[in-house]
PyMOL Python script that loads the backbone (N, CA, C, O; Angstrom):
from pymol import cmd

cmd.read_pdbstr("""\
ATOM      1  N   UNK A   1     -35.389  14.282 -54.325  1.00  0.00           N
ATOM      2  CA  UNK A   1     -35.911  14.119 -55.700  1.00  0.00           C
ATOM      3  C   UNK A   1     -34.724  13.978 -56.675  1.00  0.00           C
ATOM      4  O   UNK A   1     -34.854  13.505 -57.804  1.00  0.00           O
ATOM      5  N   UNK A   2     -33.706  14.363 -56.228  1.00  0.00           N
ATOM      6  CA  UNK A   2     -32.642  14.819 -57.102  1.00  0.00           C
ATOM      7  C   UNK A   2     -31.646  13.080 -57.136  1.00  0.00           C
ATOM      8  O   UNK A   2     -31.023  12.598 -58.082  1.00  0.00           O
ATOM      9  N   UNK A   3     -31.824  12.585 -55.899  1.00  0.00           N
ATOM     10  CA  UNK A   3     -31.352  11.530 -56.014  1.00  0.00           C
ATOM     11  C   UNK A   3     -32.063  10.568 -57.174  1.00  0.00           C
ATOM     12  O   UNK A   3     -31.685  10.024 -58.212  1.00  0.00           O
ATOM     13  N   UNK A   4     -33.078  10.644 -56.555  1.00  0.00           N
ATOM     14  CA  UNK A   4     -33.919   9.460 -57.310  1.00  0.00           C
ATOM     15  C   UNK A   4     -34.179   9.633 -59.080  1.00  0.00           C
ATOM     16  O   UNK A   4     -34.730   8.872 -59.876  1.00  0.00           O
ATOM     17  N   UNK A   5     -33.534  10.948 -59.267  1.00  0.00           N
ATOM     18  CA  UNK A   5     -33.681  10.856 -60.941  1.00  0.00           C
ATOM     19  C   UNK A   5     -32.368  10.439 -61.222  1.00  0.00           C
ATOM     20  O   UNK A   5     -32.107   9.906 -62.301  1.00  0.00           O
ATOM     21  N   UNK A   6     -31.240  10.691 -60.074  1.00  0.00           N
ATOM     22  CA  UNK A   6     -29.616   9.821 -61.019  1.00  0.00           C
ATOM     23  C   UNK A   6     -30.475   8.498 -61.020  1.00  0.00           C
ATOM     24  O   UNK A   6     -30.898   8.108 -62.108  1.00  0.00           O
ATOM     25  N   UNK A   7     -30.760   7.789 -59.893  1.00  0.00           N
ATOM     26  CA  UNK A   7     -31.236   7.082 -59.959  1.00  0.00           C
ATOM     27  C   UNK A   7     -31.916   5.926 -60.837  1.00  0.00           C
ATOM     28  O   UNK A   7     -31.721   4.711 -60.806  1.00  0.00           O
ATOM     29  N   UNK A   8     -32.701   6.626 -61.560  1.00  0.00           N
ATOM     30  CA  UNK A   8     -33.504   6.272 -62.826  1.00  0.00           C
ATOM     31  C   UNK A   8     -32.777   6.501 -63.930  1.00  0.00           C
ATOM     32  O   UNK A   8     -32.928   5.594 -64.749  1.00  0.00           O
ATOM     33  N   UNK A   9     -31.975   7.437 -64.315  1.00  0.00           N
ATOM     34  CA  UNK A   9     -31.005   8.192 -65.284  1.00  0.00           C
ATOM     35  C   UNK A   9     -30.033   6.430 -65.478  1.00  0.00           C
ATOM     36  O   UNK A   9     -29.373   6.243 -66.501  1.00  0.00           O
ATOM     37  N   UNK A  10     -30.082   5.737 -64.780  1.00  0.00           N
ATOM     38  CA  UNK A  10     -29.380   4.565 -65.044  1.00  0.00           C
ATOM     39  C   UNK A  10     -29.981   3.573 -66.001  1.00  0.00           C
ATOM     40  O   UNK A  10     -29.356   3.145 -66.972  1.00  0.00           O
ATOM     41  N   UNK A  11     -31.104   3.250 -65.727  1.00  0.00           N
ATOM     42  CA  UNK A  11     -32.397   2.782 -66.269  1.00  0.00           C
ATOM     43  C   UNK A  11     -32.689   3.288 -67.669  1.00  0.00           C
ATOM     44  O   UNK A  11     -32.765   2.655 -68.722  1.00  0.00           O
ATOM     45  N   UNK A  12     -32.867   4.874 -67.371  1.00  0.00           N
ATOM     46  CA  UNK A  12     -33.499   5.545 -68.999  1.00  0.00           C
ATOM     47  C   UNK A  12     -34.808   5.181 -68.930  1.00  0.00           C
ATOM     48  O   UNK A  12     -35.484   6.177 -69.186  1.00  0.00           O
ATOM     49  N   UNK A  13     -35.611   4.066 -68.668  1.00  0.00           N
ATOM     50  CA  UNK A  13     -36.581   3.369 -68.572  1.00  0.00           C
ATOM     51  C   UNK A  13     -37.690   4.446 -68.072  1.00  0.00           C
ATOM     52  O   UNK A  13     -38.567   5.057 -68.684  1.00  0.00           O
ATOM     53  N   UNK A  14     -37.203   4.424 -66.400  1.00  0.00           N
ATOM     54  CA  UNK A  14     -38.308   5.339 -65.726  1.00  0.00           C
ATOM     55  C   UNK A  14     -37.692   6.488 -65.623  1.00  0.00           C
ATOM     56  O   UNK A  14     -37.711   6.930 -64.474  1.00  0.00           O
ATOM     57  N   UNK A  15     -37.075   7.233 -66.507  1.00  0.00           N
ATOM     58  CA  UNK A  15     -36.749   8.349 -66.719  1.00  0.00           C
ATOM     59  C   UNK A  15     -37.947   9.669 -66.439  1.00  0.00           C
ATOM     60  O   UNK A  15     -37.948  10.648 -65.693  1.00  0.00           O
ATOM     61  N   UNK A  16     -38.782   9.196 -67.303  1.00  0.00           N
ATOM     62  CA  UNK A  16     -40.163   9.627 -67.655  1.00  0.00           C
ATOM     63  C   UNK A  16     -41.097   9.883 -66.232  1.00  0.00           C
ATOM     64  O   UNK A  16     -41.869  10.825 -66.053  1.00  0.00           O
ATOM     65  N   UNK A  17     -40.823   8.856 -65.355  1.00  0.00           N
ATOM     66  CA  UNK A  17     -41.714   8.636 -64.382  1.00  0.00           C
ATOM     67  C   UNK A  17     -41.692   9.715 -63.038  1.00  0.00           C
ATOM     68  O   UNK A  17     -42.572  10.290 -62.396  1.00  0.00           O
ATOM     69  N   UNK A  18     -40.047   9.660 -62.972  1.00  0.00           N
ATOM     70  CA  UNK A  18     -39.243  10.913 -62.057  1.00  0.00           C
ATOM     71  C   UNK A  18     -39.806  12.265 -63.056  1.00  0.00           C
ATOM     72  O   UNK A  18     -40.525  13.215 -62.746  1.00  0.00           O
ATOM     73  N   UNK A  19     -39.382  12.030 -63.909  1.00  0.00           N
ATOM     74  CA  UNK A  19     -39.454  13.754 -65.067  1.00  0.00           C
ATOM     75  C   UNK A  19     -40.439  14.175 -64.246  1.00  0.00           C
ATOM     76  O   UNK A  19     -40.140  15.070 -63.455  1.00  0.00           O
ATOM     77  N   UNK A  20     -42.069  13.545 -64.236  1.00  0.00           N
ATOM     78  CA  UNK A  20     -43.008  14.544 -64.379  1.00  0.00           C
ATOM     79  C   UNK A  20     -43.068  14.668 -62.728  1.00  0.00           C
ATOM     80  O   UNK A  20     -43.890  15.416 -62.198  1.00  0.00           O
ATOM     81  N   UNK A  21     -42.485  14.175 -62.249  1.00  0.00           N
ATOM     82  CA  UNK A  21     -42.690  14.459 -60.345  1.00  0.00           C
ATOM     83  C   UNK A  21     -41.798  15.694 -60.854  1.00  0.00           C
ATOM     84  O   UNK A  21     -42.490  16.711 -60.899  1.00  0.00           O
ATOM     85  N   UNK A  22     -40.349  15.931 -61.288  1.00  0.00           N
ATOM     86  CA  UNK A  22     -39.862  17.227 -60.777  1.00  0.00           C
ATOM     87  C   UNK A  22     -40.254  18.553 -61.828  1.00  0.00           C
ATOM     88  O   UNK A  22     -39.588  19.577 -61.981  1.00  0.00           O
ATOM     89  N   UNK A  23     -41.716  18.138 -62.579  1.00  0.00           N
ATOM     90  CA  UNK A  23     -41.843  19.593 -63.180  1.00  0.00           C
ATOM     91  C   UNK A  23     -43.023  19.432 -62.132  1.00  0.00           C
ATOM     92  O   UNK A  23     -43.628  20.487 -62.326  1.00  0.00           O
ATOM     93  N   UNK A  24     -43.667  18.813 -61.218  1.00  0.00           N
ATOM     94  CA  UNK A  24     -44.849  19.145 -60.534  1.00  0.00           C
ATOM     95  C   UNK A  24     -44.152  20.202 -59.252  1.00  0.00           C
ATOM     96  O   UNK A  24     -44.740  21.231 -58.921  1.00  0.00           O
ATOM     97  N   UNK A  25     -42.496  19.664 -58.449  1.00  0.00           N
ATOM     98  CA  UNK A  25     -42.032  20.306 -57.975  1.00  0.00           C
ATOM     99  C   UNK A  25     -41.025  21.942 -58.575  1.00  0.00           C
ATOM    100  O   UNK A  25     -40.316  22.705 -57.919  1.00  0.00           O
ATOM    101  N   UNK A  26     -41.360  21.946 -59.894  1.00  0.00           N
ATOM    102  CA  UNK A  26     -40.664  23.043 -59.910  1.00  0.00           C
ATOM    103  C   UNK A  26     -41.706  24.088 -60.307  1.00  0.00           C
ATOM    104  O   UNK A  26     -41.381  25.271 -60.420  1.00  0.00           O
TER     105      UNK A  26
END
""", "prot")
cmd.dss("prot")
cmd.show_as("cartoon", "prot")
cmd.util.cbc("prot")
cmd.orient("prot")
């Protein structure tokens, strides 16, 4: 999970999209 938000963190775009997956995992 942790990858895939640097991931997006490039973008800014789907920033949002990762966000709410890792408050479902935390």
């Amino acid at each position: 999970m942790l990858e895939v938000m640097f991931l997006v963190n490039r973008r800014g775009k789907i920033c949002r999209v990762p966000f709410t997956f890792f408050n479902l995992s935390l």
